[in-house]
LOLO-42297 format. One line per 5 residues: for each residue x, y, z of N, C-alpha, C, O. Coordinates in pm, 1 decimal. Example, Ala and Ser with C-alpha at 12.3 -4.5 7.8 and 13.67 -1.06 7.14 Angstrom:
2
1319.0 -569.0 780.0 1230.0 -450.0 780.0 1320.0 -330.0 780.0 1423.6 -331.9 846.5 ~ 1285.0 -225.0 708.0 1367.0 -106.0 714.0 1290.0 3.0 787.0 1340.9 113.8 803.9
% end
This chain:
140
447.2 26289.8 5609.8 368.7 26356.9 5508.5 331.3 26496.4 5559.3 317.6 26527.4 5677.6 ~ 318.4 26567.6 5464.1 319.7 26720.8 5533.0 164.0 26744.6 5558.2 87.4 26665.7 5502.9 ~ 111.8 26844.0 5635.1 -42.3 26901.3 5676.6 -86.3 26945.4 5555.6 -209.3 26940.2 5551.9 ~ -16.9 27004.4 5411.4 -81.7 27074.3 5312.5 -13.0 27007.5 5193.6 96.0 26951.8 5206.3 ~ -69.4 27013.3 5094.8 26.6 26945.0 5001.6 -35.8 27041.4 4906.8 -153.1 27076.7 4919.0
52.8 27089.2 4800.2 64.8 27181.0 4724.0 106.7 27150.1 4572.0 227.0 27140.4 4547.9 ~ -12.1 27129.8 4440.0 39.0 27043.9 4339.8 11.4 27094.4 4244.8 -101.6 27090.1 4196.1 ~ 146.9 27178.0 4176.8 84.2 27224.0 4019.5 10.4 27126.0 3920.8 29.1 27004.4 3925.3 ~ -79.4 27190.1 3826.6 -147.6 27143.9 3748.6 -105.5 27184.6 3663.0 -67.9 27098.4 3583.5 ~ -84.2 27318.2 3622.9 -17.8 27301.2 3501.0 -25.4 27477.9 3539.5 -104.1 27539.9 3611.0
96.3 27524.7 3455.2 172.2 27644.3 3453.6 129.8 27754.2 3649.4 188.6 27740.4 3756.6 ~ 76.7 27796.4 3633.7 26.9 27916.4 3751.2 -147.6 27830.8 3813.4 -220.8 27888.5 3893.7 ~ -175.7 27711.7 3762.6 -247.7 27680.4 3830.4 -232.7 27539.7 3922.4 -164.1 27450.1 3873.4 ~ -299.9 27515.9 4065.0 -216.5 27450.8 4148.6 -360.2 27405.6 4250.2 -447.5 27490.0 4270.0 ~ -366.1 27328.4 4282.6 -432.6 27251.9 4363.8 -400.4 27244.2 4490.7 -282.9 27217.8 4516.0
-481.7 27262.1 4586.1 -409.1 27262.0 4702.8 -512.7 27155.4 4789.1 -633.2 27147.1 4765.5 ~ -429.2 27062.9 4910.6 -500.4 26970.0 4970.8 -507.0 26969.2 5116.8 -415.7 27049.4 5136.5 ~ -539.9 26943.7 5210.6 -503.5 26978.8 5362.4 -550.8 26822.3 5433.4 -564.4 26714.9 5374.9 ~ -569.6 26854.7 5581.8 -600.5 26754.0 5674.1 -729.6 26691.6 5665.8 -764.4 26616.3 5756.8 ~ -809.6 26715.1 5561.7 -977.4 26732.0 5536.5 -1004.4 26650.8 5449.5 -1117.1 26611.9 5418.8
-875.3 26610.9 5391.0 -854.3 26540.8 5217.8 -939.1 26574.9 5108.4 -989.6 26517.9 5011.6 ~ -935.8 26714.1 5170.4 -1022.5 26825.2 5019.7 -956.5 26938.0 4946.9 -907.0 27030.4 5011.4 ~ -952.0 26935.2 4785.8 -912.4 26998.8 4738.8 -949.1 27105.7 4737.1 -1058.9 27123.0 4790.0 ~ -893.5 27202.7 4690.1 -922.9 27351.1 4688.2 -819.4 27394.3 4511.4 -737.1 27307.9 4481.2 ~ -824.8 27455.3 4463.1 -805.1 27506.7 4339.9 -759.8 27686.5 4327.2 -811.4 27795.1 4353.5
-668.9 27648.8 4286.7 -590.7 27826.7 4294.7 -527.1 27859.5 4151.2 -460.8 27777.8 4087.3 ~ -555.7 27988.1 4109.6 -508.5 28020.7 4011.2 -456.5 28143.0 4009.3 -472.7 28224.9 4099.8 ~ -364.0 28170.0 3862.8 -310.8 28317.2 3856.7 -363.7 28349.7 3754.3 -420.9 28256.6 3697.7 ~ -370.0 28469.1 3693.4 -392.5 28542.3 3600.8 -283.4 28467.5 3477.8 -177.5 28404.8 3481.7 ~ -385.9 28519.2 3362.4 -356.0 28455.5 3225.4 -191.8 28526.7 3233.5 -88.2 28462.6 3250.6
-202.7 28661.2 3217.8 -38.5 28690.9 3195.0 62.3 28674.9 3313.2 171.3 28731.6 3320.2 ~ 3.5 28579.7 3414.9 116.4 28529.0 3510.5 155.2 28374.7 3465.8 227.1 28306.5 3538.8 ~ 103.7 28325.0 3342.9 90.1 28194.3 3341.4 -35.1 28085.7 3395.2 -36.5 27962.7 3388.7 ~ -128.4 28171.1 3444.8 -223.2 28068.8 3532.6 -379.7 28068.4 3394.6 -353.8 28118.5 3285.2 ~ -473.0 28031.4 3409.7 -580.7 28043.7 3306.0 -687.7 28117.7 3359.6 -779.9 28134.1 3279.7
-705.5 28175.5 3489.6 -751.8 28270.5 3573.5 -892.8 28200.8 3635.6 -988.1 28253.0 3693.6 ~ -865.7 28063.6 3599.4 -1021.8 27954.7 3634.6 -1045.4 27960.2 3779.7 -1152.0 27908.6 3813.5 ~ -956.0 28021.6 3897.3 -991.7 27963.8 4026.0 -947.9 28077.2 4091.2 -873.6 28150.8 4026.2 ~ -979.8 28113.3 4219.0 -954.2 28208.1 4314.3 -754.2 28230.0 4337.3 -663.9 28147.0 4347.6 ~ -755.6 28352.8 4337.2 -633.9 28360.9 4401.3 -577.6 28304.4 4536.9 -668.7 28270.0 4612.2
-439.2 28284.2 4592.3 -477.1 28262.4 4692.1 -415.0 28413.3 4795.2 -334.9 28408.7 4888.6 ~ -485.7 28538.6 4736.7 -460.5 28624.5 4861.0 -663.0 28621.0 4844.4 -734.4 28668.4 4932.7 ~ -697.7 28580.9 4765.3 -874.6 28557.6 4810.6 -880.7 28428.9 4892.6 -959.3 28433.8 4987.2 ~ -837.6 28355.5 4881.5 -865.7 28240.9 4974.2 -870.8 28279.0 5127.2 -951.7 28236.9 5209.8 ~ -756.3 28376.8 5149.3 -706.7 28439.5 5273.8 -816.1 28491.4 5331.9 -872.0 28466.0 5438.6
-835.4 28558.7 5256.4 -986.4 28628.9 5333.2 -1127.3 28536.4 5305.4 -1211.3 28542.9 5395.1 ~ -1153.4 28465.8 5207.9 -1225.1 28359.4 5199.2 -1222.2 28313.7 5353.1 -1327.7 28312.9 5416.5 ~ -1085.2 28270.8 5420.5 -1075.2 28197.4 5542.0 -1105.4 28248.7 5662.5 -1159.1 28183.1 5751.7 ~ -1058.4 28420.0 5675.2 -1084.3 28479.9 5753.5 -1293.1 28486.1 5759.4 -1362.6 28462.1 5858.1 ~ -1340.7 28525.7 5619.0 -1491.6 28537.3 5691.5 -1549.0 28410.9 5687.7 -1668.3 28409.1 5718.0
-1489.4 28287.2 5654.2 -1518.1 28209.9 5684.5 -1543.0 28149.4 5882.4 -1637.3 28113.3 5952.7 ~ -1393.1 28170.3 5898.5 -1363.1 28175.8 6045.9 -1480.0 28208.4 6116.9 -1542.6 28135.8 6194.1 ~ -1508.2 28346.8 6077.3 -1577.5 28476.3 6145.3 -1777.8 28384.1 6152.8 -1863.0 28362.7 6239.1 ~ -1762.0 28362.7 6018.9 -1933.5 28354.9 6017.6 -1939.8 28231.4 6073.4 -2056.7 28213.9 6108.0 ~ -1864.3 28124.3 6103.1 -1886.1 27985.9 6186.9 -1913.2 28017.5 6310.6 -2010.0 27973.6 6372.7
-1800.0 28122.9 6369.6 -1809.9 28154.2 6492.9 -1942.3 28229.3 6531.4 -1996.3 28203.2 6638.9 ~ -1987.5 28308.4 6458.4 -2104.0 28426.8 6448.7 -2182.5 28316.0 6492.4 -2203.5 28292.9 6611.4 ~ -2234.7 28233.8 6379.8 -2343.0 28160.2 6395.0 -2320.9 28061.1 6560.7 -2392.3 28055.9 6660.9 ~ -2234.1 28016.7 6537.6 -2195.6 27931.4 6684.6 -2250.8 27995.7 6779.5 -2308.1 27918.2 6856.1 ~ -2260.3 28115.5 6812.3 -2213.7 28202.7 6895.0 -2370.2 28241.9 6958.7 -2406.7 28230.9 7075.8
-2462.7 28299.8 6819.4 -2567.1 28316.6 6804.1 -2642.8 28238.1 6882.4 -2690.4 28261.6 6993.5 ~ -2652.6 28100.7 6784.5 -2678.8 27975.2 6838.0 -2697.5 27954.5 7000.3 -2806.6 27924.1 7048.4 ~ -2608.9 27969.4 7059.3 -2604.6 27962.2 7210.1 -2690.1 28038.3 7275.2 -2751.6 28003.5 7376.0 ~ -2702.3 28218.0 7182.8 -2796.3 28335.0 7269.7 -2898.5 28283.4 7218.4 -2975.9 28378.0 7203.8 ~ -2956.7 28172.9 7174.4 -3043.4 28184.7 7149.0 -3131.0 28308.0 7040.4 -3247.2 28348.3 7047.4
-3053.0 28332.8 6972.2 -3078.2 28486.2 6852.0 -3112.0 28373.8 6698.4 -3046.1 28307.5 6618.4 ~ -3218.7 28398.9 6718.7 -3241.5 28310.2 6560.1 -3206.7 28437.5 6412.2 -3259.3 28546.2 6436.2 ~ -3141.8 28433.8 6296.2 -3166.9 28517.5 6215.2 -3182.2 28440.0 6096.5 -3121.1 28333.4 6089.9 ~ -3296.0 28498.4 5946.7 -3315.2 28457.3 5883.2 -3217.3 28436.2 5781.3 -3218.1 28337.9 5707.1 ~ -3117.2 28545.5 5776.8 -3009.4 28527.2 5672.5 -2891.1 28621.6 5710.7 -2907.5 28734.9 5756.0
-2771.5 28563.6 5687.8 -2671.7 28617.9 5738.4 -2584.1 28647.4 5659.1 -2617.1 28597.3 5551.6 ~ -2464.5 28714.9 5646.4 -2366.8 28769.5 5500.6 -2301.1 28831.6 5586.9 -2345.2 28885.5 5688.4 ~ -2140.6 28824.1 5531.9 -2043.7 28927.3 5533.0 -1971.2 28962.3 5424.9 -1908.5 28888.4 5349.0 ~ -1984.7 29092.7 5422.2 -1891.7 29143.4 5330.7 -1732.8 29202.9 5332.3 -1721.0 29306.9 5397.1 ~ -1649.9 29167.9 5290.2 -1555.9 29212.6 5297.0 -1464.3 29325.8 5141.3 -1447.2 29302.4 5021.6
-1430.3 29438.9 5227.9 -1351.2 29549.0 5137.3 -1239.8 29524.7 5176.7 -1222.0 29440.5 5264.7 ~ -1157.4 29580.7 5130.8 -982.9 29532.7 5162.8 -862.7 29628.5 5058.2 -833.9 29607.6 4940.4 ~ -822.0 29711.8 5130.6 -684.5 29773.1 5007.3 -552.4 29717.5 5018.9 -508.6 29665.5 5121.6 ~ -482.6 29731.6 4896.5 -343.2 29647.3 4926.8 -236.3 29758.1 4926.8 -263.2 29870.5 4884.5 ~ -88.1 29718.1 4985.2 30.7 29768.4 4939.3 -0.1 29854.3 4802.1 -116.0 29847.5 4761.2
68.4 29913.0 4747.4 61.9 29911.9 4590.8 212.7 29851.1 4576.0 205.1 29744.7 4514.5 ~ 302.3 29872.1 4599.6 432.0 29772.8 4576.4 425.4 29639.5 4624.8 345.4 29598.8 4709.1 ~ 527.4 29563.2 4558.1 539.3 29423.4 4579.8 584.3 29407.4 4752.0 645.8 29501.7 4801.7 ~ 555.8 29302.4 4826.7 487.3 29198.7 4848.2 321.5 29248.2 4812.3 261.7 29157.9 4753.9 ~ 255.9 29345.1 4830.5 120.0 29428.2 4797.4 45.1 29333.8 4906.6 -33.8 29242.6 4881.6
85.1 29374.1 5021.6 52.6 29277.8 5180.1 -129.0 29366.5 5180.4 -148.1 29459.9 5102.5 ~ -202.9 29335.1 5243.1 -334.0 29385.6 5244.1 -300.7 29524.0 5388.5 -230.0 29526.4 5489.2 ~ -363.7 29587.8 5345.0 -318.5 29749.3 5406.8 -409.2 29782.3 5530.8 -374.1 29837.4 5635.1 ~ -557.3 29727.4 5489.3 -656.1 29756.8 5539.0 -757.2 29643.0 5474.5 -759.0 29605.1 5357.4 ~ -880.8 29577.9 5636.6 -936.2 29497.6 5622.6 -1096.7 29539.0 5640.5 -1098.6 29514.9 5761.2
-1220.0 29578.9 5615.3 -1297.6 29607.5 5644.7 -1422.7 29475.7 5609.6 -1454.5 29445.9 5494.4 ~ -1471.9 29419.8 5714.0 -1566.5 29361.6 5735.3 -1714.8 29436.5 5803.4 -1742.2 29478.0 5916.0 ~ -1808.3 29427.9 5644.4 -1948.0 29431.2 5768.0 -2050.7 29306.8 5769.7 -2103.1 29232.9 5686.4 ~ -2051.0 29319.9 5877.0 -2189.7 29156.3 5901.9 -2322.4 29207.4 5860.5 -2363.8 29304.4 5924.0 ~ -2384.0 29168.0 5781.9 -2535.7 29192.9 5758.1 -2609.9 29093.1 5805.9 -2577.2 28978.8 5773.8
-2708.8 29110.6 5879.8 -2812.6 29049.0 5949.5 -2949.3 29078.5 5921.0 -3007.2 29186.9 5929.1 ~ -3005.8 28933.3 5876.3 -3137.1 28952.3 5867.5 -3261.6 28896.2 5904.1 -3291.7 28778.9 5881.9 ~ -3338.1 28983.6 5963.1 -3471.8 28935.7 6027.1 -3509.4 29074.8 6108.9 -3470.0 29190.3 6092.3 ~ -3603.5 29015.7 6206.0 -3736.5 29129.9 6286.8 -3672.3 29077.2 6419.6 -3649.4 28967.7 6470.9 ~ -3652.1 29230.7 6454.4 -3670.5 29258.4 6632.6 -3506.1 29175.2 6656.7 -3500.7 29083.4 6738.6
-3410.4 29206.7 6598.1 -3289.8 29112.3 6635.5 -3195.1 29230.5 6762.7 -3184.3 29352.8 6754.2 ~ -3153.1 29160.4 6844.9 -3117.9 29231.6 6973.3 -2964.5 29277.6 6908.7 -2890.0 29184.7 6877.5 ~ -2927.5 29384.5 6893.1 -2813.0 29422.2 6864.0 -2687.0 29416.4 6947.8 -2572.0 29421.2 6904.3 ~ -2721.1 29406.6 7062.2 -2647.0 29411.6 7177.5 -2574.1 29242.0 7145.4 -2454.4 29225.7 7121.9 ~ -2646.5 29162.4 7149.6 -2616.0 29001.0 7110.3 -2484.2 28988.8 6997.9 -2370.3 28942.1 7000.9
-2593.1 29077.8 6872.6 -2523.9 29083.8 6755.1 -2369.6 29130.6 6731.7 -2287.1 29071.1 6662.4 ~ -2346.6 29267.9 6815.6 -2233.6 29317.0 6830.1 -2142.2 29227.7 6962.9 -2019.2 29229.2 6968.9 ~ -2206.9 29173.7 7035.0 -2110.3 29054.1 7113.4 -2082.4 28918.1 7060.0 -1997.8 28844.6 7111.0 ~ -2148.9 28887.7 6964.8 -2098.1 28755.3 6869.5 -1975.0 28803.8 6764.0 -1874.3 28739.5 6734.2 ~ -2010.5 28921.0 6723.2 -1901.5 28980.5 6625.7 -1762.7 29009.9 6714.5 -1649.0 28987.2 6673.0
-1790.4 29055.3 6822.0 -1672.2 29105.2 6894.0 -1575.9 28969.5 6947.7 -1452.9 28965.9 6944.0 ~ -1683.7 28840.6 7007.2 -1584.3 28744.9 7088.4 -1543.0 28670.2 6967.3 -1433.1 28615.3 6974.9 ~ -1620.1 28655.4 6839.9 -1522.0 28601.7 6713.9 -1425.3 28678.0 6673.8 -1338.4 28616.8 6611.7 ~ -1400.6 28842.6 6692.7 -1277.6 28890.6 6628.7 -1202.7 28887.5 6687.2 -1096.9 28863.8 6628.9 ~ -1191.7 28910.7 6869.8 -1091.1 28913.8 6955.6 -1068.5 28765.4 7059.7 -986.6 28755.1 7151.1
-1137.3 28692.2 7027.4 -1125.5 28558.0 7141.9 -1124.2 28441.8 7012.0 -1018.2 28379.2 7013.0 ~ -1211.4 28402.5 6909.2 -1229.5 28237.3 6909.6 -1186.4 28258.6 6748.2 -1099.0 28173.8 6730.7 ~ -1204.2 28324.0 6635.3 -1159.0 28331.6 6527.7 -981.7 28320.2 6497.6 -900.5 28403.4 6538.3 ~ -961.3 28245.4 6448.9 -764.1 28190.5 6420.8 -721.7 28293.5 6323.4 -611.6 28347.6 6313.2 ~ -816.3 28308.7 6262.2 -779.8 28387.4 6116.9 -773.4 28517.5 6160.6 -659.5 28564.1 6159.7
-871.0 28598.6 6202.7 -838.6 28725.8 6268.4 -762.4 28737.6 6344.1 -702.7 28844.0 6360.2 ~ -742.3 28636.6 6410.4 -589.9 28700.7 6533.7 -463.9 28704.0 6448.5 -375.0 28787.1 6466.7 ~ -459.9 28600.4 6345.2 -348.4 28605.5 6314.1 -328.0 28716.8 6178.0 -210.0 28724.3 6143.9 ~ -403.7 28785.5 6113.0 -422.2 28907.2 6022.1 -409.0 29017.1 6101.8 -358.8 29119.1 6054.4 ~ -450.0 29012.5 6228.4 -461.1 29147.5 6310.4 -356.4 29220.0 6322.4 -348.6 29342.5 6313.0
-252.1 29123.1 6349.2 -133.7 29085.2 6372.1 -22.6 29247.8 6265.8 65.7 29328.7 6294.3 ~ -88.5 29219.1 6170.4 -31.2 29278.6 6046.7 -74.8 29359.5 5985.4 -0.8 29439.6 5928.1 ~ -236.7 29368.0 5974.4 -343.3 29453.7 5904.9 -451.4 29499.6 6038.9 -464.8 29428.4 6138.4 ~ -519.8 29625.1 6019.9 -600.5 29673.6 6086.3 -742.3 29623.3 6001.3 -784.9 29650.8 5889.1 ~ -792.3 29536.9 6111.0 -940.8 29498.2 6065.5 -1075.4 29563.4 6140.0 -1115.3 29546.7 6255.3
-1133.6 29648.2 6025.7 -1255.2 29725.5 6099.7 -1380.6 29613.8 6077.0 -1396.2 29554.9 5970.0 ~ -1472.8 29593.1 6202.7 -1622.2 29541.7 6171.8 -1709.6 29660.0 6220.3 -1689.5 29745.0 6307.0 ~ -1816.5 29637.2 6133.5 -1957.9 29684.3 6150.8 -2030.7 29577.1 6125.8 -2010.2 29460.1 6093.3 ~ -2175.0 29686.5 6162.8 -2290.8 29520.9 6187.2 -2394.6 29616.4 6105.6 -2388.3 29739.0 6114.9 ~ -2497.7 29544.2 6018.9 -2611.4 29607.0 5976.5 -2698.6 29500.7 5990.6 -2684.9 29380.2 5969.1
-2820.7 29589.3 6043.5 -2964.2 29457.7 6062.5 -3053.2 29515.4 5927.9 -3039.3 29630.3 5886.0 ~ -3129.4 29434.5 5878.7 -3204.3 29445.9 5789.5 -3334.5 29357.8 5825.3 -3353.7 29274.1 5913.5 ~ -3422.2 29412.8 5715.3 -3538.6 29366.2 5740.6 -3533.5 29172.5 5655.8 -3428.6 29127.3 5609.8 ~ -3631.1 29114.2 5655.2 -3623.6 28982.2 5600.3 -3639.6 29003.5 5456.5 -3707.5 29096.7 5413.3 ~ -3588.1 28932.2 5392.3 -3595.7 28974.3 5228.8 -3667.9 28850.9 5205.8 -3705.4 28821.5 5092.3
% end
């Protein structure tokens, strides 16, 4: 049996399943055939990548002992403009929030998830130039 199993639903929309035995849901745009109900999957991609990123962040955190009240990343991203339209450029910033947070910490949790323990960034790096920044904010 294969690691992913991959199952149209009907025209451009498709279900997808993995080692987790959890679905996930992908769609295309109405004039590709899909009903446009579910994420693409070049969003999933990066879905996975800051996914990767903020497990590790927090993991990471966790250990320095750096408590923060709320955490976010955002991601910008330009594509090819021709077909395959491969992603050109990756820009991630981490927003961090709370009082008195040691930046020094902050920018070494971001750094050993982009270049050491994140799967998804090593393997995008590979192909696309990914910029991070970090912003601290106050507690909202």
């Amino acid at each position: 049996m294969a690691d992913i199993k991959i199952k149209q639903v009907q025209g451009a929309t498709f279900a997808a399943r993995g080692k987790t035995n959890h679905w996930t849901m992908m769609d295309g745009e109405e004039q590709f055939g899909g009903a446009g109900a579910a994420s693409k999957p070049t969003e999933l991609v990066l879905f996975g990548l800051g996914g990767c990123t903020a497990m590790d962040v927090v993991s990471i955190l966790k250990k320095m002992r750096v408590a923060v009240d709320d955490f976010q990343i955002g991601i910008d991203f330009e594509r090819a403009e021709d077909h395959p339209k491969v992603f050109t450029k990756i820009d991630m910033t981490y927003h961090f929030y709370g009082t008195d947070l040691p930046m020094a910490k902050l920018e070494k949790a971001v750094s050993l998830s982009k270049d050491r323990y994140c799967t998804v960034s090593a393997m995008l790096s590979k192909a696309v130039d990914i910029s991070v920044n970090i912003e601290v904010h106050e507690p909202e």
